[in-house]
C-alpha positions in Angstrom: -66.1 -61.6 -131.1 -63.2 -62.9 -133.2 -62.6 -60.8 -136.6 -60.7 -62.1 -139.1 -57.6 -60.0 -140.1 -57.3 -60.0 -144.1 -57.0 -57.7 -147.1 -59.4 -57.9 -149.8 -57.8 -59.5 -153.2 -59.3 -60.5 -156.8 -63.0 -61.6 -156.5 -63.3 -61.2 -152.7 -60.6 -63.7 -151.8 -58.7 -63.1 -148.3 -55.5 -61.6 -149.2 -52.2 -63.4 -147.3 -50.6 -60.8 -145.2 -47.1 -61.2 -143.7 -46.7 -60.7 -140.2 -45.5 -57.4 -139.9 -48.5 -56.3 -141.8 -50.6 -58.6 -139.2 -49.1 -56.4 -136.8 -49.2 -53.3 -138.3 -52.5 -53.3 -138.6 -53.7 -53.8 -134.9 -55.5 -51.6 -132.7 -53.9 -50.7 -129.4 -54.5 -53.5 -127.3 -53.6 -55.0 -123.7 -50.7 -57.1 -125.2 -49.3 -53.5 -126.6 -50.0 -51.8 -123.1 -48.3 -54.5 -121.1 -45.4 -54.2 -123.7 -45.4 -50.7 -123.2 -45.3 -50.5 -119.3 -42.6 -53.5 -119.1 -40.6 -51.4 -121.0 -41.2 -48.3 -119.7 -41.1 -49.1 -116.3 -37.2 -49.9 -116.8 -36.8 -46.9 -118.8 -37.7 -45.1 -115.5 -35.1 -47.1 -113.7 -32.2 -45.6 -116.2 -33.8 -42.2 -115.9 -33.5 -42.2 -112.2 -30.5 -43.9 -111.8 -29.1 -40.8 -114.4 -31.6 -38.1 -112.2 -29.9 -39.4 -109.0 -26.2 -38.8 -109.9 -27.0 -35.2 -110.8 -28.6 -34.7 -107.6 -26.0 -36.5 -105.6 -22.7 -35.4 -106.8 -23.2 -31.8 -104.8 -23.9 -34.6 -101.5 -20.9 -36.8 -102.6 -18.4 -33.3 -102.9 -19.7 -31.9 -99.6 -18.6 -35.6 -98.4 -15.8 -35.0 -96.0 -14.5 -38.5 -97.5 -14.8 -37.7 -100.7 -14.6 -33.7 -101.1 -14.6 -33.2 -104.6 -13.0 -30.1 -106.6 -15.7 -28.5 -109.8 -12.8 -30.8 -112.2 -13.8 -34.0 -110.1 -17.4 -33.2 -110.1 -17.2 -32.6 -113.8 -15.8 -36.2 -113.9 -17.9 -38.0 -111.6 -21.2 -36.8 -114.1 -19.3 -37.3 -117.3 -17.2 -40.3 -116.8 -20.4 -42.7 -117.0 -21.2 -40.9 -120.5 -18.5 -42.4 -121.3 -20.1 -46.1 -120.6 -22.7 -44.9 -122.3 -21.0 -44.0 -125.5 -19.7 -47.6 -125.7 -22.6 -49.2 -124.4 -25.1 -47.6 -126.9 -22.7 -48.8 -129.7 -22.3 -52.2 -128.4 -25.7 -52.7 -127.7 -27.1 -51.9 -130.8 -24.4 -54.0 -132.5 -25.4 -56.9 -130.2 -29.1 -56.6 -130.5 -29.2 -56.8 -134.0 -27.0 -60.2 -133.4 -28.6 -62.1 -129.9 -32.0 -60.1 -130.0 -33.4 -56.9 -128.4 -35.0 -58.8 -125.5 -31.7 -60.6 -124.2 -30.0 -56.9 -124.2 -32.5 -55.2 -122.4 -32.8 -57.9 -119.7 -28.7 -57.9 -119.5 -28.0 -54.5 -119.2 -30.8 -53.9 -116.4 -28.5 -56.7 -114.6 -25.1 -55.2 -115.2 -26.0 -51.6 -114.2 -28.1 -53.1 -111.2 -25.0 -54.5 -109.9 -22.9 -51.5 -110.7 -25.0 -49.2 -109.4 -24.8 -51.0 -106.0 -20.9 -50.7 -106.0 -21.3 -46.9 -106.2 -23.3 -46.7 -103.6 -21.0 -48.6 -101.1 -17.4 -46.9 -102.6 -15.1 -46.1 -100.6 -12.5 -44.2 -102.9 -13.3 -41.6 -106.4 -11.5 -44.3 -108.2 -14.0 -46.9 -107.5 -16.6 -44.8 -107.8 -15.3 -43.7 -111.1 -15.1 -47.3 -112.1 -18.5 -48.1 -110.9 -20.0 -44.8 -112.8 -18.3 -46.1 -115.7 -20.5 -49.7 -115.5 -23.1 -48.3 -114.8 -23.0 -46.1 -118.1 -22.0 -48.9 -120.2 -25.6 -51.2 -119.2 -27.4 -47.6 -119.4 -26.2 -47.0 -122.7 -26.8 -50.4 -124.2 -30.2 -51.0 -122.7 -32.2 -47.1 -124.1 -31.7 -47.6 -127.6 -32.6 -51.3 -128.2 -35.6 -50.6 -126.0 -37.5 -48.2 -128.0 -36.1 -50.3 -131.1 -38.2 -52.7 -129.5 -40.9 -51.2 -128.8 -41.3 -49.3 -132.2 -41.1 -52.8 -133.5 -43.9 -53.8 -132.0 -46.4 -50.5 -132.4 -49.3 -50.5 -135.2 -48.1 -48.8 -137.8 -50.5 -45.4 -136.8 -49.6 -45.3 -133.4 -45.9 -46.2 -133.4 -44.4 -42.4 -133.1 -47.2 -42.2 -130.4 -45.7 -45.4 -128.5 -42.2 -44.6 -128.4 -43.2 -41.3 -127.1 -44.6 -42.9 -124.2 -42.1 -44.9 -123.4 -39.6 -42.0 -123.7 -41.8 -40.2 -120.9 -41.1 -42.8 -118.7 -37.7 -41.1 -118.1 -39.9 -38.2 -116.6 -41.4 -40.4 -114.1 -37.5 -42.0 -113.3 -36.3 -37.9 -112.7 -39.0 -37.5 -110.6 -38.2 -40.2 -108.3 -34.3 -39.5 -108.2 -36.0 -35.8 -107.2 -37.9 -37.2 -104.5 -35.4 -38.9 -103.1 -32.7 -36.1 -103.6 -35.6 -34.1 -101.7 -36.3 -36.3 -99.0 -33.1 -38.6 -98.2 -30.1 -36.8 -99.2 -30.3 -33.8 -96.9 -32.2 -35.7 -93.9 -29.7 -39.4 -93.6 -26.1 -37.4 -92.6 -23.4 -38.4 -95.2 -24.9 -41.6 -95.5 -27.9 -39.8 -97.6 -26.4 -39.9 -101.1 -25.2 -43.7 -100.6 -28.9 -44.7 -99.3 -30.0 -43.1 -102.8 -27.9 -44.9 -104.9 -29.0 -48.1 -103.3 -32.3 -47.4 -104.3 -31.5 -47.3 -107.9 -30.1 -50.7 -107.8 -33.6 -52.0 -107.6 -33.5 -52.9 -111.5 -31.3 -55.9 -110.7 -34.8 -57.6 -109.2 -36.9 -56.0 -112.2 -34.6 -57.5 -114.9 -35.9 -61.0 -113.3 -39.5 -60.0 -114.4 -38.6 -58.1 -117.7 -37.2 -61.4 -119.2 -40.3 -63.3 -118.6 -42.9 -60.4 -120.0 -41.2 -58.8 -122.8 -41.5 -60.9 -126.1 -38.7 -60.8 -129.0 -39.0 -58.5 -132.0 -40.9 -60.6 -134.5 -38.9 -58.5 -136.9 -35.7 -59.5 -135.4 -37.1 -63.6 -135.2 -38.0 -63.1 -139.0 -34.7 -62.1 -140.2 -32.6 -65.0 -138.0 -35.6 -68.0 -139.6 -37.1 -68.0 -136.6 -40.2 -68.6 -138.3 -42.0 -70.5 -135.7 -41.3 -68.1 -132.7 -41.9 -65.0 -134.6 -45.7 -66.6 -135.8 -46.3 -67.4 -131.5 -45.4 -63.5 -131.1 -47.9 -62.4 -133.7 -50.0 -64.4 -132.5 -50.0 -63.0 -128.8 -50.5 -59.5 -130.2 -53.6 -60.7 -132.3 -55.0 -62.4 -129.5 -55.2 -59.4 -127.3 -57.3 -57.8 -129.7 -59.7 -61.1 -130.5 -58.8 -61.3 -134.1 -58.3 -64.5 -135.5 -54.9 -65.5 -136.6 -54.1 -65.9 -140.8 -51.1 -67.8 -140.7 -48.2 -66.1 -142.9 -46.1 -67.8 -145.4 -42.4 -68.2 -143.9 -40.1 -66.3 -145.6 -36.3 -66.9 -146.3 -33.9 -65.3 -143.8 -32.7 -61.8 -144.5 -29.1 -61.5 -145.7 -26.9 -59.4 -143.0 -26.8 -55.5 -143.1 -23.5 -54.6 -143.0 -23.1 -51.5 -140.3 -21.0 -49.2 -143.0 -24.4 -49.4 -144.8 -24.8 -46.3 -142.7 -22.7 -44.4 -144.8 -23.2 -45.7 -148.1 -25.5 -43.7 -150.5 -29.0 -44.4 -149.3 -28.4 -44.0 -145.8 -25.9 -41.3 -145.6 -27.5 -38.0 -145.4 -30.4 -39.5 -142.6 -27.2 -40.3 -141.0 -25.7 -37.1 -140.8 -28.8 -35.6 -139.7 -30.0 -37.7 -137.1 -26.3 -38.5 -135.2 -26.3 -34.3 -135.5 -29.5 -34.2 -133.9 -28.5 -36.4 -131.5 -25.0 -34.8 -130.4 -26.9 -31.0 -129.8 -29.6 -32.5 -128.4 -27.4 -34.3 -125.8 -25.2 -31.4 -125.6 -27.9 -29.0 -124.0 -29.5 -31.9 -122.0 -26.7 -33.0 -120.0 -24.9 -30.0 -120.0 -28.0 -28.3 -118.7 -29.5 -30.3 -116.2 -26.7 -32.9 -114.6 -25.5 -29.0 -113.2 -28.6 -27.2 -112.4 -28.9 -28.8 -108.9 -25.4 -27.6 -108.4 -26.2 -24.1 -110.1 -29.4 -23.9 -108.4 -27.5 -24.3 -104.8 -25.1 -21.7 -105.7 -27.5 -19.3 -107.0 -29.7 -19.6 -103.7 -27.4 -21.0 -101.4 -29.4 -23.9 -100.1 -29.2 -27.7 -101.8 -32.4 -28.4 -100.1 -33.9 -25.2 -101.7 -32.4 -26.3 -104.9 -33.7 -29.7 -105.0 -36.8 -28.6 -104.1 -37.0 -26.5 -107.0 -35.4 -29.3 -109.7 -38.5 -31.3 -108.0 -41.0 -29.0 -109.8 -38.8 -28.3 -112.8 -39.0 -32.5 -113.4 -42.6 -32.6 -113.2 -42.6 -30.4 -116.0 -41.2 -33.4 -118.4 -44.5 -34.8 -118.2 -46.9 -32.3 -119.7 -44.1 -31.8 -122.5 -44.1 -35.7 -123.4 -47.7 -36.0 -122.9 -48.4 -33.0 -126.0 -45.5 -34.6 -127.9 -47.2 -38.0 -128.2 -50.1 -36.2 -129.2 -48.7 -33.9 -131.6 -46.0 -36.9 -133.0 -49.0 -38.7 -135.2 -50.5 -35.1 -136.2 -47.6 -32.7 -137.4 -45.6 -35.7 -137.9 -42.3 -36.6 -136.8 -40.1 -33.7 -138.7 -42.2 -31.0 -137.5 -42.8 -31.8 -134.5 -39.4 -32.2 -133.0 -37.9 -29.3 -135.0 -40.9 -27.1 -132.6 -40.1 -28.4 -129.5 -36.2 -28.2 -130.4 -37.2 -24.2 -131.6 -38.9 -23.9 -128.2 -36.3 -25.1 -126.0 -33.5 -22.9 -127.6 -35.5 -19.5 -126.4 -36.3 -21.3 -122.7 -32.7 -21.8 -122.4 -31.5 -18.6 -123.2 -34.6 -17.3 -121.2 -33.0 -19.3 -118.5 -30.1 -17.8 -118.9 -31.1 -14.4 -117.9 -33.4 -15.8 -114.9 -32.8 -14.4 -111.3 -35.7 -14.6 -109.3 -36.8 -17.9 -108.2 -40.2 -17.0 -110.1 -37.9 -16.7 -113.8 -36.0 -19.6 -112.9 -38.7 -21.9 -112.0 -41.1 -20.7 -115.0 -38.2 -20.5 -118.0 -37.0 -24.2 -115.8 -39.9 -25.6 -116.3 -40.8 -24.4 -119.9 -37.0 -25.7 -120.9 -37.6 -28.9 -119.0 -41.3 -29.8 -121.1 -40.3 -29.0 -124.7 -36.5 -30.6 -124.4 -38.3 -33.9 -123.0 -40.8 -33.6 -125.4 -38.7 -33.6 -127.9 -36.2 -36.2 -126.5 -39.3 -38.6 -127.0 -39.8 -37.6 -130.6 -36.1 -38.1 -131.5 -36.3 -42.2 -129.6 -39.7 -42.5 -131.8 -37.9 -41.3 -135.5 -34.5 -43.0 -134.6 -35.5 -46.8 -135.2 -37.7 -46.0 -138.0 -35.4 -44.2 -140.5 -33.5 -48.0 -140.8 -34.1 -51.2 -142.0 -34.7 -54.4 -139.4 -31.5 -55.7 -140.4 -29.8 -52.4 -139.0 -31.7 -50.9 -136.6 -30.6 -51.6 -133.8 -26.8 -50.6 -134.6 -28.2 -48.0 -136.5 -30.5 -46.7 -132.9 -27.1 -47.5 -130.9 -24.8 -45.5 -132.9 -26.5 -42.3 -133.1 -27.4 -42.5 -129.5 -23.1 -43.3 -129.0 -22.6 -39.8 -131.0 -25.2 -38.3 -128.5 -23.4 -40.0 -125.9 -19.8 -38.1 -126.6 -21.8 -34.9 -126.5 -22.9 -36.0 -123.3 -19.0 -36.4 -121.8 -18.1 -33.1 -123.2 -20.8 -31.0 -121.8 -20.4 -31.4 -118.3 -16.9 -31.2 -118.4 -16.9 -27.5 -119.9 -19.1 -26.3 -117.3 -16.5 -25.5 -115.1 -15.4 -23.2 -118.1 -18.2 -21.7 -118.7 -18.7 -20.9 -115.1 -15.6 -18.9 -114.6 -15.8 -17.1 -118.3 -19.3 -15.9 -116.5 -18.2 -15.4 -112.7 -19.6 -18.2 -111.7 -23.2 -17.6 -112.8 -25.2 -19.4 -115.1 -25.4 -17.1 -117.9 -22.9 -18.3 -121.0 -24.0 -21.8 -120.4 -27.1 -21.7 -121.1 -26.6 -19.6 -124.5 -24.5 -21.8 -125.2 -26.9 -24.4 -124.8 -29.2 -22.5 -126.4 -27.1 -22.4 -129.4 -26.8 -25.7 -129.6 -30.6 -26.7 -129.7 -31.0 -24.3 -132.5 -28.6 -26.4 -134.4 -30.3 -29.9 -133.3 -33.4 -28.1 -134.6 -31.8 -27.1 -138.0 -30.0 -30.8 -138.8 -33.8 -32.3 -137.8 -35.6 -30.6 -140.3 -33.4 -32.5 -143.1 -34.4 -36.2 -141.7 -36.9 -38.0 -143.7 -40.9 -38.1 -142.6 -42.3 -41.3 -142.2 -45.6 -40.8 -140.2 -48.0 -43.4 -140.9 -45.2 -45.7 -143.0 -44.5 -49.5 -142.2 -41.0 -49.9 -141.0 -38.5 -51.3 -143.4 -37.1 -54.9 -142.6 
């Protein structure tokens, strides 16, 4: 049956909606599920190809070609933070220009190919380089997505929908852990080469993604793309059999300057969220682009060690999975500043493991509340901005995340030898540092259940 999609106004007159109400108003449908999976689906493909350079870098030192010192390890993980840094930036500068949907497709191309030219390197330069690429389509393409995506979700199940698009990243870490498993050790030196390989696969999926992701009718709105924006509304309504109310066309929005970010009614969410972002990023990558390596010095087996990070992955999923429930309950706010709490005491927890049992149980807890919390901090990014600066807005804090991400790794080494090697002062550290993500999240703004600004 076709329902007609209207407020009431004076005397029981249909009330003209605009289209972001149109699609504010939604249910979950097919056309939001298909969104949702197109755009997840390459969010696993970042998420592995990120998973499979922490598990291959212990393969790629071993490599008698290659044998890489703790400082060149260090490297090899942080230079594509680097890319990252400048691609989240970019990207979100760009998307708010050309469109979200161009710079998603793009950026699956341009780390595709990249991540093809690691695999075949034959010197750490080049592979330095490649890394570098690599991190610059990575960093572009996370942001705009869930800008995208958020863009798109009803207005009650938006924090809900980013959520599980962020938990897509699980799925990508527990294929790069399946293949660290299974390919690495049993393929000779070749083994981290044929893994890398396999996470050039987005380069055909990029193909697909242009044709089955539509542009942000915000984004179409605010460049007086009237026409395009009314077929995407459309689409969505269609899904759910509701019969379309064409919207009056507006006039385009005037540009959003991106040092609106600091001016007055911007600046303090600012502050808070690029904090939340650098600690978050800070205990993430410092924490887990290692613990392969950690885990095989600790036990002295890499195939004991990925065997472990295997379990310690699947853990992301029950942790995104009562985020996305919790995100449209508690609230934003509340919510991440929990699972922030909680991963602080798993980390130090960690910290102080010994026993396979302690590691595997504190790993685990640490692995479900960080990611749970990772997908809560992609759902209140976006929202906290208007159209005309989200996407910047998303890119830049994710670039501020993104320095935290080059530094991390690259003190491990110190950390290791202030600790005698063991694992102990990082993760305090780390530790420390979630408690102050969790502190700087509890001064953003709450806007569960609130349309989106344009």
């Amino acid at each position: 049956m076709v329902t007609q999609l209207s407020g009431g106004a004076s005397a029981g007159e249909p009330k003209t909606l605009t289209r972001n109400e149109r699609l504010d108003r939604l249910p979950f449908n097919k056309a939001h599920r298909k969104l949702l999976i197109a755009s997840g689906i390459g969010w696993s493909f970042d998420s592995m190809d990120v998973g499979l350079v922490s598990f291959v870098v212990t393969a790629i030192a071993k490599d008698p070609h290659f044998a890489l010192n703790p400082s060149q390890k260090s490297w090899v993980l942080s230079i594509g933070f680097v890319g990252m840094a400048v691609g989240a930036a970019l990207g979100g500068y760009l998307a708010d220009r050309i469109g979200r949907k161009k710079v998603f497709t793009y950026t699956l191309i341009i780390y595709g190919l990249a991540d093809a030219l690691m695999a075949v390197s034959w010197s750490l330069p080049v592979l330095l380089i490649a890394r570098l690429i690599i991190g610059l389509g990575l960093g572009a393409e996370l942001p705009v997505a869930s800008t995208l995506v958020s863009e798109f979700s009803p207005v009650k199940q938006r924090g809900r929908m980013t959520v599980l698009l962020e938990s897509f990243w699980a799925v990508g870490w527990i294929v790069a852990a399946l293949v660290g498993f299974f390919i690495i050790p049993n393929t000779g030196d070749w083994g981290w080469r044929w893994a890398l390989l396999i996470g050039a696969i987005p380069l055909f999926y990029a193909i697909i993604t242009r044709t089955q992701i539509p542009e942000s009718v915000r984004f179409l709105e605010s460049k007086g793309r009237e026409d395009e924006a009314e077929q995407a509304v459309r689409y969505f309504e269609e899904a759910s059999g509701i019969a379309p109310v064409p919207s009056p066309n507006g006039k385009p929005l005037p540009k959003v300057p991106t040092s609106a970010l600091f001016g007055h009614k911007y600046l303090g969410r600012t502050v808070a969220i690029w904090l939340t972002w650098f600690f978050v990023n800070f205990s993430y990558y410092g924490a887990f682009t290692w613990m392969p390596s950690l885990l095989a010095d600790q036990f002295g087996s890499l195939t004991k060690s990925l065997g472990y990070m295997l379990a310690i992955t699947i853990a992301q999923l029950p942790g995104y999975f009562l985020a996305a429930w919790l995100v449209e309950i508690w609230g934003r706010r509340k919510t991440l500043s929990i699972f922030l709490a909680v991963s602080a005491v798993a980390a130090f927890l960690f910290s102080q493991a010994s026993s396979v049992a302690m590691v595997l149980i504190f790993g685990m807890l640490l692995s479900a509340a960080n990611l749970g919390a990772w997908g809560v901090l992609y759902a209140v990014t976006p929202e906290i901005y208007p159209t005309r600066l989200r996407g910047a807005a998303a890119g830049a804090s994710a670039a501020v995340g993104r320095i935290a991400a080059i530094v991390a790794p690259l003190l491990m080494p110190w950390f290791l030898t202030m600790s005698g090697g063991n694992k102990a002062i990082a993760f305090v550290v780390f530790a420390v540092a979630f408690i102050l993500a969790c502190v700087s999240a509890l001064a953003l703004p709450e806007l569960t259940g609130k349309e989106l600004e344009d």
